[in-house]
N, C-alpha and C positions, 0 to 999 in steps of 0.2 A: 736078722742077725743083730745081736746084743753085745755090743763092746764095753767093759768096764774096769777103769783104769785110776789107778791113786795121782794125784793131780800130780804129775814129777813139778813141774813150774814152782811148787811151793814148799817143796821139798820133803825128805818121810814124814810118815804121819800129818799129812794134808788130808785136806776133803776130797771125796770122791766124788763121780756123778754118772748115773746111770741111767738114760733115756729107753724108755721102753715106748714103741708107738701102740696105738689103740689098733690100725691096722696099715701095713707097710704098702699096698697098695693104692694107687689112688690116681686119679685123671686129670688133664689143667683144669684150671678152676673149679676144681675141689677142694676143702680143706683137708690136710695131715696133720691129725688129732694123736695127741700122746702126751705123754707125762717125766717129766724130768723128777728124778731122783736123788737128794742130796743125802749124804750122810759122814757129819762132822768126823774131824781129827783127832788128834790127842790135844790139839790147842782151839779155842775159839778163833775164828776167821769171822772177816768183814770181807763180805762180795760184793762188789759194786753192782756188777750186774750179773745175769746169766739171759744168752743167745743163742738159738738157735739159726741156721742156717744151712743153702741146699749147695749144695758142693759135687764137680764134677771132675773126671779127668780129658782133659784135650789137648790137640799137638798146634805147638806154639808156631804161627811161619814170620819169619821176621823176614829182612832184605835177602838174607846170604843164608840164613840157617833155621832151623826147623828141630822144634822140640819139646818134651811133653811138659804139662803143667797143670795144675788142681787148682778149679775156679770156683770161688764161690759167686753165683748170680743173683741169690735170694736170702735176705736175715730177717729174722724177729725177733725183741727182746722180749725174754717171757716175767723176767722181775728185775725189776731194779734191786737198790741198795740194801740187804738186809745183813743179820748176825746170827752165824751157823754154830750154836755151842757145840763142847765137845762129845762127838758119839751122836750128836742131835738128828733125826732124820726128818728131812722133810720134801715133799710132793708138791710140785709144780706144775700142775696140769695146763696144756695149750694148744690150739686151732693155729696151724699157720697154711693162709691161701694157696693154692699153688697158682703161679701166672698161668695165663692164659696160654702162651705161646710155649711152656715149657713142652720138649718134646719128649715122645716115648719111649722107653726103656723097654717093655715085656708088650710081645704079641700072642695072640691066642695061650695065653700063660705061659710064653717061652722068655727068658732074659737073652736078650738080643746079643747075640757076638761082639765086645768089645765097647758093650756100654757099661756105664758107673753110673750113679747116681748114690747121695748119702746124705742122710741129717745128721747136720754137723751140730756139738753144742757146746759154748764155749761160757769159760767161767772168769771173769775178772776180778784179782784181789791185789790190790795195794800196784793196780796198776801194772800186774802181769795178767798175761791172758794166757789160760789154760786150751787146749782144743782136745778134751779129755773125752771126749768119746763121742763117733759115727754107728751111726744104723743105717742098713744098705734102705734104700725108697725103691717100690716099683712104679712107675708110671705107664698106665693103660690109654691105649687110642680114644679121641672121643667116636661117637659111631661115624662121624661124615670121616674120620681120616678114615678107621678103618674098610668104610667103603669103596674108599679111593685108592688105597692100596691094592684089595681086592680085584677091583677094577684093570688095576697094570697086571698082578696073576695072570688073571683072566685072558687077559687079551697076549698073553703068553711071554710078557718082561721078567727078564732073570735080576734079581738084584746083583748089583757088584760094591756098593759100599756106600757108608754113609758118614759125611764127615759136619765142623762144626766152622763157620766163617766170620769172622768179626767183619762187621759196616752195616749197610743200610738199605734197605731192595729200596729204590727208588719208587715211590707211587704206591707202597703202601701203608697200611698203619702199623707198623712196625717200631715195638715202645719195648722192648729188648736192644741192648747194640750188637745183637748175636742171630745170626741165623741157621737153620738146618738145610745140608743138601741129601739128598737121598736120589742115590746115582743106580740106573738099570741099565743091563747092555740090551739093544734093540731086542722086540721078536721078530719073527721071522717075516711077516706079515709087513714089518716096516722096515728090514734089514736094505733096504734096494734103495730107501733114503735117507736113512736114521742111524750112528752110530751108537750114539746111548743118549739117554732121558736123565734129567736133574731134576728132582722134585724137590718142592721146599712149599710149604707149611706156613703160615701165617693167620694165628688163632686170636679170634676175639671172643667178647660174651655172645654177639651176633652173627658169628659164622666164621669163615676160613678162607682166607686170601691163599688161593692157588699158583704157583709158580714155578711153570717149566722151561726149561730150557733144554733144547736139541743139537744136540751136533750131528749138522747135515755132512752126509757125504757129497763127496767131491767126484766128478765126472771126469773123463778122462782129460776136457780141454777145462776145466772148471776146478777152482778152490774148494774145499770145504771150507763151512761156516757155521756160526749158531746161530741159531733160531731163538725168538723169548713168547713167549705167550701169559697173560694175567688171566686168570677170572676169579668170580668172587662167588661164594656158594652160602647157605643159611644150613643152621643146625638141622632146621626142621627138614629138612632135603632129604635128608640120611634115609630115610624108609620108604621115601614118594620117588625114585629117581633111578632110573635106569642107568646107573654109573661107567658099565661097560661101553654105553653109546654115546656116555657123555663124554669119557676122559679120550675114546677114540675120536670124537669130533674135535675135544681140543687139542689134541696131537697134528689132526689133518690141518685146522686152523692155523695153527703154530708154523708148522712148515712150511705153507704155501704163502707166508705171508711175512716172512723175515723183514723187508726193506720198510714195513710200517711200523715195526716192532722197533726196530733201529732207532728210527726217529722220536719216539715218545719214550728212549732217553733209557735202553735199556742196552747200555754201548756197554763197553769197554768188556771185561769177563762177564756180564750180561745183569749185574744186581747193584751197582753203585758200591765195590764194597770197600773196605779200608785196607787193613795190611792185612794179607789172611790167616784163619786158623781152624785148622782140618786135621785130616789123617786122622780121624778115631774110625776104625771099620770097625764095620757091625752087620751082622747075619739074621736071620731067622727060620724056623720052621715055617713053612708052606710060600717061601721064596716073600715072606713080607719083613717088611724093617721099617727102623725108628731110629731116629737121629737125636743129639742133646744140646740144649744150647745152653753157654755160659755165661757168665759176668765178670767181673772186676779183678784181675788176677789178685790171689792171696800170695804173693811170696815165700812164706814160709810153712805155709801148708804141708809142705808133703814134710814129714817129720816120723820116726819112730814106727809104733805100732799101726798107724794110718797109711803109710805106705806098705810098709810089710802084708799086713793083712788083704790088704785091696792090689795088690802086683804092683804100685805104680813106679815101684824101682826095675831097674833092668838088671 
């Protein structure tokens, strides 16, 4: 999807800009390759810069209240300072990496239920900044997530939703301030100990910091509790590894072993995290999902044509 919009910031007859990507899907640690497109006003304009940037929506949770808000996690400046005659057109072409940790959006080519994703691209002149035009991103599993996912199917997990948490999983590498939960109600197979399963996602260039947590059911003279489990897995795993047997072993692992879990610090909601931020649900075809993590909230993001188009008004 192609948005293109006359800069209002600068008033009529301003510069335009129109982002067209090379191709809209793409993986963490892939680059999104595309080309920025300018084409001058009725008057010469001086741009200081022009940015791109990845931009999300997610539900804000403060102390008392809860509410939604458009994050940008990821920028890159594609030019500095230049001088756009009038009517002049000019081509920007740019590579920007995608993080590692950024999570999925689209599974087996479905766009996940109540996910966003967008390249944002912004134009600065005389010290206003335009955010003149989004193009929606997809983001694909790498193949160990989607193994893993697979893996919960399999072993007969229904998803129930996936949201977005600001803080910090204790213990692992974790170079986002943002993490993904991706929540399943038991199967059957585990219903007699297991209320639902938290997956969360932790990507590097060298593999995937695993993190579950279980809500144990409670017995009838006995509390329920959570449960935390870590492992660490390598890309190259993805085709050599029997995932069905893995991710049920660290299920049983995880359960039977809460009180060690405790103490290497994975107390309190079970990930170290800060004030939270969640509620984006999201679905998929063949019961798999993908969660989005964010960054630095933009304040003034949601604006105009950027909200309208992408729902994020109510």
């Amino acid at each position: 999807m192609v948005f293109k919009k006359m800069l209002s910031a600068f008033g009529v007859g301003g510069p335009s800009v129109d982002t067209v990507l090379t191709n809209p899907n793409t993986r963490p640690g892939l680059p999104l390759e595309g080309q920025v497109n300018l084409l001058g006003g009725d008057a010469s304009a001086n741009i200081e810069q022009v940015v791109v940037s990845l931009v999300t929506r997610v539900e804000i949770e403060g102390h008392d209240t809860e509410y939604a808000g458009v994050m940008e996690f990821h920028r890159l400046p594609v030019s500095g300072p230049l001088q756009l005659a009038p009517k002049q057109q000019l081509a920007i072409g740019f590579q920007l990496p995608m993080p590692w940790e950024t999570p999925i959006t689209d599974v087996y080519g479905q766009r996940l239920r109540g996910m966003t994703m967008g390249l944002r691209t912004e134009l600065a002149i005389a010290r206003a900044v335009d955010k003149g035009d989004l193009d929606q991103v997809s983001v694909h599993p790498l193949p160990v997530h989607e193994r893993i996912l697979e893996a919960f199917q399999q072993l007969g997990f229904r998803f129930k939703h996936a949201d977005l948490e600001r803080g910090h999983i204790r213990g692992t590498q974790q170079t986002l301030p943002f993490y993904q939960e991706i929540e399943f109600f038991a199967s059957p197979q585990y219903a007699s100990t297991v209320n639902e399963v938290e997956l969360t996602f932790v990507t590097s260039p060298h593999g995937v910091e695993v993190i579950l947590e279980c809500d144990k059911r409670g017995g009838f003279l006995t509390a329920g509790h959570d449960a935390f489990g870590h492992y660490r897995v390598s890309h190259t795993e993805a085709d050599r590894t029997d995932w069905v047997q893995v991710v049920d072993g660290w299920l049983r692992e995880t359960t039977s072993r809460y009180g060690s879990l405790r103490a290497h610090g994975f107390g309190g909601h079970g990930h170290g995290r800060g004030p939270g931020m969640g509620g984006v649900v999201a679905g998929a075809a063949l019961g798999v999902v993908g969660g989005m993590v964010a960054g630095e909230m933009i304040e003034d993001a949601v604006e105009g044509d950027f909200a309208e188009d992408w729902g994020f008004e109510e």
